[in-house]
C-alpha positions, 0 to 999 in steps of 0.5 A: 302418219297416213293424212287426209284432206279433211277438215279438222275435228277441232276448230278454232285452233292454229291447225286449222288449215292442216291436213288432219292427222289420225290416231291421235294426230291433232294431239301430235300435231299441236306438240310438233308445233310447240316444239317448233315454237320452242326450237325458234325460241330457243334461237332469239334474244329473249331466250339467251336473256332470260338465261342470263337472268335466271343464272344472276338470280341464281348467283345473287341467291347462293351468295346470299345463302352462303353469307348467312348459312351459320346464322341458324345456329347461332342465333346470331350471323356468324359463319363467313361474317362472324369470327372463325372462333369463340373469344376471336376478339381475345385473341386480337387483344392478347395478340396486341399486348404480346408486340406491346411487351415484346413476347413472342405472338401465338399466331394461333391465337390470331383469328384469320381474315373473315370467309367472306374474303375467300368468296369476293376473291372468287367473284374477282377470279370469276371476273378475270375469266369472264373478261378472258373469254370477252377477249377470245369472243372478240378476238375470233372475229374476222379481222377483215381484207388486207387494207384494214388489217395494214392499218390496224397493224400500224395502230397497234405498233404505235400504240404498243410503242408509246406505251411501254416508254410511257410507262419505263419512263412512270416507273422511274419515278414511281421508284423514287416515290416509292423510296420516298414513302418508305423513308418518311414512315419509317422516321415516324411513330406508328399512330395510336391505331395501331399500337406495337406496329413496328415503324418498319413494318409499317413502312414496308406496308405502305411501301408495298401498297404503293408498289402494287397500286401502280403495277396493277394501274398499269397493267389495266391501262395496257391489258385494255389498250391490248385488245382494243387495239386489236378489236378495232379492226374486227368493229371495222369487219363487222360494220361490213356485215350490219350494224347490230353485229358491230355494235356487239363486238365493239361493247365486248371489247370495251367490256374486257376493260371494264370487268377486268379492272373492277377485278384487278381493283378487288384482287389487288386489295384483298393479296395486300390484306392476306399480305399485311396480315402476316406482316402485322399479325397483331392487327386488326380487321379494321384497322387493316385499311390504314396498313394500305392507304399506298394503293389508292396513292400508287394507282392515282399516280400512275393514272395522272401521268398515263392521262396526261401522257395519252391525252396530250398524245391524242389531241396533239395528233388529232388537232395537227391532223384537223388544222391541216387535214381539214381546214387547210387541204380539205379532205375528209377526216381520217383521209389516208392521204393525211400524215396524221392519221395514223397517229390520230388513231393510236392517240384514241387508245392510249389516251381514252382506253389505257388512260380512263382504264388506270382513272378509274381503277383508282376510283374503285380503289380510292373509294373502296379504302376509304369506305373501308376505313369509314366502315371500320371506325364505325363498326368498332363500336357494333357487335364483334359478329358485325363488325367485318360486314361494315369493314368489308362491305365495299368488297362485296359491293364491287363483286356485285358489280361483275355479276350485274354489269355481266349480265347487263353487257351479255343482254344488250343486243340491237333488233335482228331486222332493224335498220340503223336509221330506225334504231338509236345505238346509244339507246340500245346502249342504255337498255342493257345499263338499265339491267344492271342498275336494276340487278344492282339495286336488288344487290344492295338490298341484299348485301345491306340486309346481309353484311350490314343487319345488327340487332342494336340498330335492327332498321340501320340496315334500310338506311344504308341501303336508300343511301345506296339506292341514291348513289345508284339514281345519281350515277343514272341522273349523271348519264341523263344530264350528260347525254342531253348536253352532249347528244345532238339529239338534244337542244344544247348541241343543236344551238351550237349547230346553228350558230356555227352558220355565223361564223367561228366565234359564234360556234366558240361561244355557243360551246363555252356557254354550254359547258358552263351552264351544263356545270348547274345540275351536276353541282345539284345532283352531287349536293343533293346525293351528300347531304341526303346520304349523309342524313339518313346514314346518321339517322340509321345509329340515332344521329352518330356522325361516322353514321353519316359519312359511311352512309356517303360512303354507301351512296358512293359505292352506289353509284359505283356499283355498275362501274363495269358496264361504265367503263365497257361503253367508255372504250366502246367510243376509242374502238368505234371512233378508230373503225371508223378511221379503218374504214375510211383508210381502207376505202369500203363503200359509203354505207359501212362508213355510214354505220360507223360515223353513227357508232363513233357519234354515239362513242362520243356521248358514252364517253363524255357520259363516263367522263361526267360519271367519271368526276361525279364520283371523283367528287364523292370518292375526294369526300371519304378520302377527306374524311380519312384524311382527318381521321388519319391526322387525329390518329398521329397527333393524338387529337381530333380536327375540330373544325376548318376554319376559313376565317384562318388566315392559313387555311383560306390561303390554302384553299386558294392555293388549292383552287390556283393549282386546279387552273394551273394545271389544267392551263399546262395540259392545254399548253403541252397539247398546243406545243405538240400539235404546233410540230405535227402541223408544222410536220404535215405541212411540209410533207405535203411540199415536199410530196404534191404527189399525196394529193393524188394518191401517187405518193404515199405519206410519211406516218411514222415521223408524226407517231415519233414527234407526238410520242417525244413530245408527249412524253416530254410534256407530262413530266411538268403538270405531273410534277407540280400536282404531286409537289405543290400540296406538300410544300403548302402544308409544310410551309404552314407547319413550320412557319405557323406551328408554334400557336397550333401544331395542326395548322399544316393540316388545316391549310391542307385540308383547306386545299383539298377542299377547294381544289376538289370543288374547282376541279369538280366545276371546271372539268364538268365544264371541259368535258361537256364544252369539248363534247358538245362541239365535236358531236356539233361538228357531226350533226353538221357532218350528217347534212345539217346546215350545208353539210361537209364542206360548207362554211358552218361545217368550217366553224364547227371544225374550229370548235372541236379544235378547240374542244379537242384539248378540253374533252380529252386532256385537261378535263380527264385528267382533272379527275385525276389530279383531285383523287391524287391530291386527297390520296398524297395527303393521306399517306404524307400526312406526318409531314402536316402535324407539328408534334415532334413524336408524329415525325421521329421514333 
């Protein structure tokens, strides 16, 4: 258009200094400048997010509709949550009789599995590709110059290796498991629950739900190791470019983790229900979780020995490469000239990313059988039309939580034009988590309303869904209370800090006693969020107890609803921590390293709040799988539990086996970790007699023979801890069942029960203790190491190295694997049950 220098015959306006333009060129200028304004728009943050939003909402809203599409016109939900036909109910009934009498089923008369299956396995395939694409967006990164990708390349084949002889070696002793499990329910009596089951068909359900939780666990350890070892190196190249780019890449990496195993969890559990539907027929919906009480048992067997395994790998390294590395020769950490590094490096993913990935997958899987029996025993006396929402309600829960812990990791993004010392990462790290929990909170209102609404109870519904919302505020409280223990941020840590300018004992001292005062609040935050859970469950049906423990089993999945994005900032720290020794090896300059200490300092926080979300679950998980575990005893002997009496002379002594083991175990974790490190110090040392030359870069040091003696000797080492946690619960209740059976047949049962409960809340206590003690010295060490107190080198920096030796073994082998070792414990009882009860019928066909 011809323009003019006159002056606008608008005034006021944005386009007041622009030349005027005519026929209608005021008009045309002000949309030429809203779509500018929209093209710049449409290239920031904001614009992206709201997207993400928009298309949440959108889902939340159609997976809403599509619940409740039928519900008009019956009067009723029926649809995807109601039977598929009239006289569903029936045909169950008809069905059962049929076994009972040895007629021939009408599988026509068997209702199928509800719709609402069809729809989370969708969600769970849904959470696969999105995971896919996470590692195809990662994995396009530049992997940087050739002196990062040879160090990355020697990570992955160690890591590779250990791996796949850690796991041949598990799977051996799954097998005999397996055998084992088949054998013992085959002998048995099919419990009243479910009548004309074949003891052989039983048998095989377990068998292969043991089978299928221990592929699965293993496949999420290995498949999130995959990439991590692989996204390391291109964390490393991003650093390069800024700050905001490596904070990206690192937590989409750690995501493929986190979608991935929810996902794993959900398809696992709904091909064993199509599965043990067709080999039990005549089964019902809720009592469908019982056929699978081997899955949770296989994942958590597999956990324990890939945890113990990784961590005694890791720290082993990481403790020989420190003592000699450090202290005696005086270089810095992740320094090339050390022997241990690269070990030290292949130790960071298989314990902390492949080992947390099956600890958790056994969380979700643990949690989600246990709320299912919960749901199941209390909807057996609802309506027909909802008794599937209360049975399947975990599943749903858990396909919320791909979708908001989706939008959560696509939504956190640092500021373009900040500077890393303006900006706090784990702080950017919390504004995407505060997304998902408040997308998740809205989920559980809707899934509450929608699965759990029944016209009896019209309110019972608002009560499951505060018990949600206060598994949800839990899993938040835990995080707080963990970053204020373990960020240096926070007093705790700064007190460690400064004690170290009194030498090494102070340091140590300083540490222990954060650990132990950090136990307070998580034992008050757990108690609050049972007891409240509890009450106002009960309340929701009028003060029925089963009310009570689903509504804990609600609060459970509460807190577990945003697990995803947990676990993605957990491997956030491995991969960090591991660009970081990248870094250093491959000699970028001081400002790349800079980004990464930072992201590794902040590493250490996400995974010391992951392991206290970690055992804050653990412990609500323990309390439905003891809860099942009751009730899985009524139903072989005939009878209920009434009470556990401690004033039983055989059920305290069971609980002080129970909390015996808890301490045993966690001494043999830190004696495996200290025998192993005692030959990678040995094998450093020597190296640098025999070569002077590593000094001054003139001799190469020899990486793979400290890789091959922490491989041998991890694995030589978990064989003992795994061993004596799977054996010594079952040789308590068996001792009790025969030597004390004869004035009551189900006082195996109560010495166990006794255990489970004492060791669950030792367990609980020390591995707080382990985990925030361990943190709190190794980020100590990193304030120091930022120029506090003297800085590298100094003599409180000496002391803060000897604390995080110290902690190393806490933080990152026993305490972990404590998690473990208590949800194992409850999942062993619960399937080994008939070994605890004294009726002959329970034991023999």
């Amino acid at each position: 258009a011809e323009t003019t220098d006159l002056k606008p015959l608008c005034t006021g306006c944005s386009l007041g200094q622009q030349p005027f333009v005519r026929y209608g060129g005021h008009q045309m200028a002000q949309a030429k400048e809203l779509d500018m304004w929209f093209r710049s728009f449409r290239n920031t943050g904001v614009y992206s997010n709201l997207r993400i939003v928009v298309a949440a909402v959108s889902g939340l809203v159609f997976l809403a509709y599509v619940l409740s599409s039928s519900s008009s016109s019956s009067g009723g939900r029926s649809g995807f949550l109601g039977k598929r036909a009239e006289g569903g109910e029936t045909g169950i009934m008809e069905a059962t009789q049929a076994v009972e009498s040895g007629k021939p089923i009408n599988l026509g008369e068997v209702p199928p599995l509800p719709m609402m299956m069809y729809i989370v396995l969708i969600f769970a395939i849904g959470g696969v590709v999105f995971a896919g694409w996470l590692a195809q967006w990662v994995l396009s990164k530049d992997e940087g110059d050739k002196k990062m990708q040879e160090v990355s390349n020697a990570i992955r084949e160690g890591a590779a290796g250990f791996l796949s002889t850690q796991y041949s070696m598990i799977f051996k002793l799954a097998f005999v498991v397996l055998i084992g499990i088949y054998f013992l329910y085959a002998a048995r009596t099919p419990p009243r629950n479910l009548p004309g089951v074949e003891a052989s068909s039983l048998a095989l359900c377990v068998a292969l739900s043991f089978f299928v939780g221990c592929v699965l666990s293993a496949l999420s350890g290995y498949v999130g190791m995959w990439v991590a070892v692989r996204s390391n190196v291109r964390v490393a190249s991003a650093a390069t470019r800024s700050f905001q780019e490596a904070i990206t890449v690192g937590l989409r990496a750690g995501a493929f983790s986190g979608i991935l195993v929810v996902s794993m969890v959900l398809m696992g559990i709904i091909a064993l229900l199509f599965i043990v539907r067709m080999i039990v027929p005549a089964a019902r919906l809720h009592q469908l979780p019982f056929l699978l009480v081997g899955y949770s048992f296989g994942a958590s067997f597999v956990a324990l020995f890939a945890q113990l395994g990784g961590g005694i790998y890791t720290k082993a390294a990481d403790v020989g490469a420190d003592m000699v590395g450090k202290v005696e020769a005086d270089i810095p950490e992740d320094d090339p000239r050390n022997p241990a590094v690269i070990a030290d490096l292949v130790g960071d993913n298989v314990g902390d990313c492949a080992g947390r990935g099956a600890d958790l997958f056994e969380s979700i899987a643990g949690e989600i059988l246990a709320a299912m029996i919960l749901g199941g025993g209390l909807s057996k006396n609802l309506p027909a039309d909802v008794q599937s929402g209360y049975t399947l309600f975990p599943l749903a829960i858990h396909a919320m939580d791909l979708v908001v812990s989706g939008v959560g990791i696509m939504m956190t993004e640092c500021p373009k034009n900040a500077k890393i010392s303006t900006v706090d990462p784990m702080e950017v790290l919390k504004s995407g988590y505060k997304i998902s929990v408040a997308l998740a909170g809205v989920g559980i209102v809707v899934l509450c309303r929608l699965l759990l609404h029944t016209d009896a109870h019209p309110l019972a519904w608002m009560h499951f869904a505060l018990c949600g919302f206060i598994g949800l505020g839990t899993a938040f409280l835990f995080i707080l209370v963990t970053q204020y223990y373990t960020d240096f941020n926070y007093p705790p840590v700064k007190q460690i800090a400064a004690a170290s300018l009194t030498g090494h004992g102070t340091n140590v001292i300083a540490g222990m006693a954060v650990g132990m005062r950090a136990t307070a609040a998580p034992a008050f935050i757990i108690g609050l969020a049972l007891l409240s859970s509890y009450k106002i469950g009960r309340s929701a049906f009028g003060g029925v107890a089963s009310a009570g423990l689903f509504g804990t089993a609600v609060a459970t999945m509460g807190m577990l609803s945003t697990v995803a994005f947990v676990l993605a900032m957990d491997v956030f720290g491995p991969i960090t921590d591991n660009a970081g020794g990248i870094v250093e090896m491959s000699d970028q300059p001081e400002h790349v390293r800079d980004i990464t200490d930072t992201l590794d300092a902040v590493g250490n926080t996400t995974k010391a709040i992951t392991k206290g979300f970690s055992v804050g679950s653990a412990c609500l998980a323990c309390f439905l799988l003891f809860s099942a575990f009751l009730d899985e005893v009524a139903e072989i002997a005939g009878v209920p539990i009434q009470s556990v009496d401690l004033a039983n002379p055989e059920v305290f002594l069971g609980g002080l086996a129970g909390s015996t083991l808890v301490f045993y175990f966690s001494g043999q974790c830190m004696t495996a970790v200290g025998n192993t490190a005692q030959e990678v110090v040995n094998n450093v040392r020597q190296q640098f007699r025999d070569k002077p030359g590593i000094m001054d870069g003139s001799q190469k040091p020899d990486y793979n023979s400290c890789v091959s003696i922490v491989t041998q000797a991890a694995l030589r080492e978990m064989i003992a801890p795994g061993l004596i946690a799977a054996i010594v619960p079952l040789s308590v209740g068996t001792f009790f069942r025969l030597v004390s059976s004869t004035d009551d047949p189900l006082i195996g049962a109560k010495a166990i029960a006794g255990f489970l409960m004492f060791a669950t809340v030792t367990g609980v206590l020390l591995a707080i203790f382990l985990n925030t003690a361990g943190g709190a010295w190794d980020n100590a060490k990193k304030y120091i190491e930022r120029g506090t107190h003297g800085g590298k080198g100094s003599d409180a920096h000496k002391a803060a190295v000897t604390g995080d030796t110290v902690g190393d073994p806490c933080k990152d082998t026993a305490g972990p694997s404590l998690h473990v070792l208590i949800k194992l414990l409850s999942t062993i009882t619960l399937v080994c049950a008939p070994l605890f009860v004294a009726d002959g019928h329970a034991l023999t066909r």
